[in-house]
C-alpha positions as CSV (number, residue, x, y, z in Angstrom):
1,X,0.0,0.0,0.0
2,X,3.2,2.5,0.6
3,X,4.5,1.8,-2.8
4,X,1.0,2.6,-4.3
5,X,0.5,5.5,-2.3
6,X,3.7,6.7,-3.0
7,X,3.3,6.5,-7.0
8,X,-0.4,7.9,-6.7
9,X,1.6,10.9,-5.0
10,X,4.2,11.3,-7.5
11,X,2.2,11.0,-10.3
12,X,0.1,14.2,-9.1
13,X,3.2,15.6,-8.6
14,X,3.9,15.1,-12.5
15,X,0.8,16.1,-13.4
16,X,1.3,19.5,-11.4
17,X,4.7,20.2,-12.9
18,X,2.9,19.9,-16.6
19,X,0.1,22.0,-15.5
20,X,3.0,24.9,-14.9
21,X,4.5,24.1,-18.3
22,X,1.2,24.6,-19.7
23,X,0.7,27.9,-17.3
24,X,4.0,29.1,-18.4
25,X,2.6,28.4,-22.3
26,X,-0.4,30.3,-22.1
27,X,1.5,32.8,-20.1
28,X,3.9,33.9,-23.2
29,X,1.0,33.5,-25.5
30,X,1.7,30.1,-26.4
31,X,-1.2,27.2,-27.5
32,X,-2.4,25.5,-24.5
33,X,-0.9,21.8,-23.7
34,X,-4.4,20.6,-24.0
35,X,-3.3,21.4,-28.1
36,X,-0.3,20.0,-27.6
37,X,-1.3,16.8,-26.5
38,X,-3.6,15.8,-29.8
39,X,-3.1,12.6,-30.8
40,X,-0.2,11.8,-33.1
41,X,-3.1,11.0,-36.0
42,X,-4.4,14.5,-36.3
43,X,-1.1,15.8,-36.8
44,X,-0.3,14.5,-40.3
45,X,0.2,18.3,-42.0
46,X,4.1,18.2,-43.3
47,X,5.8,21.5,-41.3
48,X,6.1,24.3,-43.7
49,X,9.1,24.5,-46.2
50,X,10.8,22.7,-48.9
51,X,12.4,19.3,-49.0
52,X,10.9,15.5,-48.2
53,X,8.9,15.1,-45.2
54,X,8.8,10.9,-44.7
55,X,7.5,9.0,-42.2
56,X,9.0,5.5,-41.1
57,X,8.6,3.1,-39.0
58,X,11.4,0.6,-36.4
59,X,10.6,-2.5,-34.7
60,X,12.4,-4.3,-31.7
61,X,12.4,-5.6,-28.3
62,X,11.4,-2.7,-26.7
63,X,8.5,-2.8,-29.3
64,X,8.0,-0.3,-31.9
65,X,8.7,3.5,-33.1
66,X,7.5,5.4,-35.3
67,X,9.3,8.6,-36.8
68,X,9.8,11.3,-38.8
69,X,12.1,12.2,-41.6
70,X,13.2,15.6,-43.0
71,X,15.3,15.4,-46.2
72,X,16.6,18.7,-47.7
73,X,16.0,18.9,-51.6
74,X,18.4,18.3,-54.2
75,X,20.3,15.5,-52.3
76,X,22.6,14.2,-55.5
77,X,23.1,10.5,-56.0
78,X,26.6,9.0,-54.1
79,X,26.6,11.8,-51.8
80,X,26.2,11.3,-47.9
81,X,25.1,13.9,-45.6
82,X,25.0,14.4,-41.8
83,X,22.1,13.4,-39.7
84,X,20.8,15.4,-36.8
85,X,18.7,13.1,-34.4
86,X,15.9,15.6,-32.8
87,X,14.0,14.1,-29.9
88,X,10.7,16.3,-28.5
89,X,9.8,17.0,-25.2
90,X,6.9,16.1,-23.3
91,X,3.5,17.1,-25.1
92,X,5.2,17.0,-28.6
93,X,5.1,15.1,-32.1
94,X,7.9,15.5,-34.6
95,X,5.6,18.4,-36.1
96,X,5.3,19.8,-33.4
97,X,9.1,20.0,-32.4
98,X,9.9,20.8,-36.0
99,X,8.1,23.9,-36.1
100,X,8.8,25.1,-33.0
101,X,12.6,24.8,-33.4
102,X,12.8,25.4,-37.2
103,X,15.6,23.0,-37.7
104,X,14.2,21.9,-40.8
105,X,15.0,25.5,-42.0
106,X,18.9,25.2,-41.1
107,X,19.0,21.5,-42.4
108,X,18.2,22.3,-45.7
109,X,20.3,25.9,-45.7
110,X,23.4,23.8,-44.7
111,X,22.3,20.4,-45.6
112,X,21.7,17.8,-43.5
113,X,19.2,15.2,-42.7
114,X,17.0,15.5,-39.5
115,X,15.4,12.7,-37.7
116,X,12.3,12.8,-35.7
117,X,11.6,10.1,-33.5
118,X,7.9,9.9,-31.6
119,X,7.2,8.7,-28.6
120,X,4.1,6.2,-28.3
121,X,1.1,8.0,-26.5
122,X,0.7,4.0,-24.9
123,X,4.6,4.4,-23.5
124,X,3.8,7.8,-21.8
125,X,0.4,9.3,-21.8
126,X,2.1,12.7,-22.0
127,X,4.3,12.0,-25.0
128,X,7.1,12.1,-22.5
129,X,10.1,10.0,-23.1
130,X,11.0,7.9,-19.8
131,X,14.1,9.0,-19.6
132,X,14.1,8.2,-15.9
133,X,13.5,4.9,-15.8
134,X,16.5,3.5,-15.8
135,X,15.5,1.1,-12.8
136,X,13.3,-0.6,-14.2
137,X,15.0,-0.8,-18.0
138,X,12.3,1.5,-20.0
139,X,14.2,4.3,-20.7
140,X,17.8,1.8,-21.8
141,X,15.0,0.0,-24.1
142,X,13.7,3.5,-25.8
143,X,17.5,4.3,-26.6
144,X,18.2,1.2,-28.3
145,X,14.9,1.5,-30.4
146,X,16.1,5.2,-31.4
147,X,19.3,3.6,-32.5
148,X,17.7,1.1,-34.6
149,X,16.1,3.6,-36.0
150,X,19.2,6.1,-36.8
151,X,20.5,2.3,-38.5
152,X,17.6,2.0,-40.6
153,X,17.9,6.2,-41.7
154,X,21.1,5.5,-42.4
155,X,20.4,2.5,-44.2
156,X,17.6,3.6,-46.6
157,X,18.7,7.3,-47.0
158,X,22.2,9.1,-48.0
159,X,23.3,9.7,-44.7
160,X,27.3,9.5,-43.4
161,X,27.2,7.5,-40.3
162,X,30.3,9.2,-39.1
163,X,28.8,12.4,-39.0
164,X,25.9,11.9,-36.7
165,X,24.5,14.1,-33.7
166,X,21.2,14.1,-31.3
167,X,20.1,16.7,-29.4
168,X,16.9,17.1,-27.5
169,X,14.3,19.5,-25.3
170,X,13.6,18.4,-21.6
171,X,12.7,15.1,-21.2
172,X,14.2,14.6,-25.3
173,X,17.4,16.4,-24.0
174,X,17.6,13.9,-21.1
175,X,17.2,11.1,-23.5
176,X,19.8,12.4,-26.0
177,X,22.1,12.7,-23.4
178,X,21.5,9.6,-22.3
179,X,21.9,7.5,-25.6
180,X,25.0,9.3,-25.7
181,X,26.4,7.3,-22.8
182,X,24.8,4.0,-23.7
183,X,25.7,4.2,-27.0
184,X,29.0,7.1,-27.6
185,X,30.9,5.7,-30.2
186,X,27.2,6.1,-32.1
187,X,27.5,10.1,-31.8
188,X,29.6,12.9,-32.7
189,X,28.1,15.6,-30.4
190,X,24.3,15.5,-28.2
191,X,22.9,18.9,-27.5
192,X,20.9,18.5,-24.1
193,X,18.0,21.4,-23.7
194,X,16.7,22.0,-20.7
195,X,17.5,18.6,-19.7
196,X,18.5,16.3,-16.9
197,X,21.8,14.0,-16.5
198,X,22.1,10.5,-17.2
199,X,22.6,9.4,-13.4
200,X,20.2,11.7,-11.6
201,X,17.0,9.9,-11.3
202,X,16.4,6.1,-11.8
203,X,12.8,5.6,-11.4
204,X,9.4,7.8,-11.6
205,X,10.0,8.5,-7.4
206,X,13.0,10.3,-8.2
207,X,12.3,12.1,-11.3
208,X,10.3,14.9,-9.7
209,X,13.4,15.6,-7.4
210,X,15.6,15.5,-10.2
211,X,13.4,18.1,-12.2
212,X,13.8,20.5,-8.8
213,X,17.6,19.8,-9.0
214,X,17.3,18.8,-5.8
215,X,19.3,14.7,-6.2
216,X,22.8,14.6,-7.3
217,X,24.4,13.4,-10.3
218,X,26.4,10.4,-10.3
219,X,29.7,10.1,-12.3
220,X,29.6,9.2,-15.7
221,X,31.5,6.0,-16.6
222,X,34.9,6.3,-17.5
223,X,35.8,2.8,-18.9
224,X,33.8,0.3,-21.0
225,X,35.1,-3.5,-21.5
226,X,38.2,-2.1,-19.7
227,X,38.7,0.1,-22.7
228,X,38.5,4.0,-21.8
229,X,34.9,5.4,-23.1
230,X,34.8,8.3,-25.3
231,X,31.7,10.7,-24.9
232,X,30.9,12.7,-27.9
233,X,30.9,16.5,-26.9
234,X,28.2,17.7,-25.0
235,X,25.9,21.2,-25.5
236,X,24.2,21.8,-22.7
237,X,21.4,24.8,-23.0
238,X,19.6,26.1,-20.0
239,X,17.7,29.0,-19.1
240,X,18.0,30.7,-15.6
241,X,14.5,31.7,-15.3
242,X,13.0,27.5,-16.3
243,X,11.0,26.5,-13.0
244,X,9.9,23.6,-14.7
245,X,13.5,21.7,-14.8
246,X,16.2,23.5,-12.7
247,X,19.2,25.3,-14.4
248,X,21.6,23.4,-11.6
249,X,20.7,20.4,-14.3
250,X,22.8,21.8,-16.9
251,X,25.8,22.8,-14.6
252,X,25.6,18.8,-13.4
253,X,25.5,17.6,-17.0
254,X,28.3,20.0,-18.2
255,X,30.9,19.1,-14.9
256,X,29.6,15.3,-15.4
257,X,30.9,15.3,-18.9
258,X,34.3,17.6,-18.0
259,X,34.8,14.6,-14.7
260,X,34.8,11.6,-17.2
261,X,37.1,14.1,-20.3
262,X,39.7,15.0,-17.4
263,X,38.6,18.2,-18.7
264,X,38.9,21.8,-16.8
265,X,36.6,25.2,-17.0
266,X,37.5,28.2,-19.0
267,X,36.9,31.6,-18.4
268,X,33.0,32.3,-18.9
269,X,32.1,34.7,-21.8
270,X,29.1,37.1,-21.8
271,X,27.0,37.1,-25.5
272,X,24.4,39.2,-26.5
273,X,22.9,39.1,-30.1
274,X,20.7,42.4,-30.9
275,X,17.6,42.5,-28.5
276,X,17.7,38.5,-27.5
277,X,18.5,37.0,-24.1
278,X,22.1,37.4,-22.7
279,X,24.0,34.3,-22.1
280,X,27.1,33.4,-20.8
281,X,29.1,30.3,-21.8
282,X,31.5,28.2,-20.6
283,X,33.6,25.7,-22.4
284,X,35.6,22.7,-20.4
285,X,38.7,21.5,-22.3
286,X,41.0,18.8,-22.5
287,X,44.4,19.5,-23.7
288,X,42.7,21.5,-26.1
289,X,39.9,19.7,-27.0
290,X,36.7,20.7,-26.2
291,X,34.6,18.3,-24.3
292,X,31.7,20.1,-23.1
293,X,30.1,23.5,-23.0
294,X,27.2,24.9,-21.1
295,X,25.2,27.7,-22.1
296,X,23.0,29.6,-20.0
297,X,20.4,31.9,-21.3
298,X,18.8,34.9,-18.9
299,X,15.3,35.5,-19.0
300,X,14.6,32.3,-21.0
301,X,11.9,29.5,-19.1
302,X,11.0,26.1,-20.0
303,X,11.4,26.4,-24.0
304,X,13.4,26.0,-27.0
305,X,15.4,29.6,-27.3
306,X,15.0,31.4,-30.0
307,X,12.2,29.0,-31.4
308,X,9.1,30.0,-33.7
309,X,6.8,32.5,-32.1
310,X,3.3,31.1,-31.2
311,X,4.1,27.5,-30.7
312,X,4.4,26.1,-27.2
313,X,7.8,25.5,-25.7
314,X,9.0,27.9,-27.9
315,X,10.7,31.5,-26.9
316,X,11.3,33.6,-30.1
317,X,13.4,36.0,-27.9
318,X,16.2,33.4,-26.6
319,X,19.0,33.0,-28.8
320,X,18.9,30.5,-31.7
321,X,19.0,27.3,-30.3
322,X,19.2,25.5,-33.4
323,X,21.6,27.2,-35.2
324,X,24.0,26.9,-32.1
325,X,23.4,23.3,-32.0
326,X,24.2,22.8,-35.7
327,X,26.7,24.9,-35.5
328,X,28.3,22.9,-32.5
329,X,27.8,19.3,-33.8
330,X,29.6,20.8,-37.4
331,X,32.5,21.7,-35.3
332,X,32.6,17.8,-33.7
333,X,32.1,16.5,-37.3
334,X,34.7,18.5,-38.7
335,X,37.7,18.2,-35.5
């Protein structure tokens, strides 16, 4: 009876925290969640812009995934291009997160391939990915199902598996930088937005916690097989004013990731870009190379900066998100 009343209380608990994200939506003029949360068959409408929107499809153990494709135009026959892996957050659909972040915009200006995975309404009610249950093996099993499916992109379509990066928003930034640390030598670079830690919470009791930034992060593994492990680099993207998922997140993931590099702090830089948010950045290095840099954005709460106006989890006044994680995961590709 404990454990039941327990759940029963954290599940309110949940369902509080995404009645604030919806709060802070409506707040900043965005749609309300209620919106947000239609299901994935009403949202069939291609986002806006030119290029191949495809949908596809990945079986395994953990049971199935469905996704989204976004293929620039004019792809020429032999050539292989980089793939972006883009995972939503919680009341999102790869249209959804498409729009609001406009990567498909930047893919086709650079030329790249984005993929959109979608998280089963029957896994999470809220479209969440359970990033947190690593207890009970939900969240390893949804990683290896969005690996499959980067194997099957790459595959079927003319994509460079070298060149491959993920990146994510909340509980999609948690997962992307999770997958990064089950599966590194997969990835190039994982931009984690307004995220949480591999090794913070382990189960749906200590999620909540982890969202407050209230539970510790524990160190990321250094070795695997007895061989040293490799992260790819690590974005991490914050703002100081998210009451949803605490900043302190971000500062965990980005010390986590300098820990198991050997890498040490540089001197933080202030940025400012025209009328948008201020942010400071800090890069941690290791004998030059760059193994992970944290970005905190003032003013911006619980949404993609610099995302389209009018769309929920999107703040058109933050700094351009997308183009500074493209921008980042070229600079892996290319070093």
């Amino acid at each position: 009876m404990k454990k039941r009343a327990s759940t029963s209380l954290w599940a309110k608990s949940f369902t509080r925290g995404v009645a604030a994200m919806t709060r802070m939506a409506r707040a900043s003029g965005k749609r309300s969640l209620g919106r947000a949360l239609k299901p994935l068959t009403a949202r069939r409408t291609a986002p806006p812009g030119a290029g191949s929107w495809l949908a596809g499809v990945v079986m395994g153990a953990g049971g199935a995934l469905r996704y989204r494709l976004y293929r620039p135009p004019g792809v020429k026959a032999g050539e292989a291009l980089p793939l972006l892996v883009m995972l939503h957050g919680c009341g999102q659909d790869a249209v959804a997160f498409a729009c609001a972040t406009r990567m498909n915009r930047v893919a086709m200006r650079e030329r790249f391939l984005v993929l959109y995975p979608e998280q089963d309404r029957l896994a999470n009610p809220q479209g969440c990915w359970n990033w947190f249950d690593t207890g009970g093996g939900r969240a390893q099993a949804e990683v290896d199902l969005m690996v499959r499916a980067v194997d099957q992109v790459c595959a079927r379509h003319p994509v460079d598996p070298q060149r491959v990066a993920l990146a994510g928003l909340s509980a999609g930034g948690s997962m992307a930088a999770l997958a990064a640390t089950r599966h590194p030598e997969r990835f190039k670079a994982v931009a984690m937005h307004s995220g949480i830690p591999p090794g913070t919470a382990h189960s749906t009791l200590t999620a909540l916690g982890a969202m407050r930034g209230q539970r510790a992060t524990a160190p990321l593994p250094i070795l695997h097989g007895g061989v040293a492990l490799h992260l790819p680099a690590l974005l991490a993207i914050h703002g100081d004013a998210d009451t949803t998922v605490s900043p302190a997140n971000a500062q965990a993931a980005a010390l986590a990731w300098a820990r198991a590099g050997g890498a040490a702090a540089g001197p933080t830089r202030q940025v400012r870009r025209g009328k948008r948010y201020p942010l400071t950045v800090t890069d941690f290095k290791h004998r030059g190379h760059l193994v992970a840099s944290l970005v905190l954005v003032a003013g911006l709460g619980h949404a993609w900066s610099g995302g389209a106006p009018s769309q929920p989890y999107s703040d058109a006044q933050g700094p351009d998100a997308s183009r500074m994680v493209w921008a980042f995961a070229a600079r892996q590709f290319r070093a």
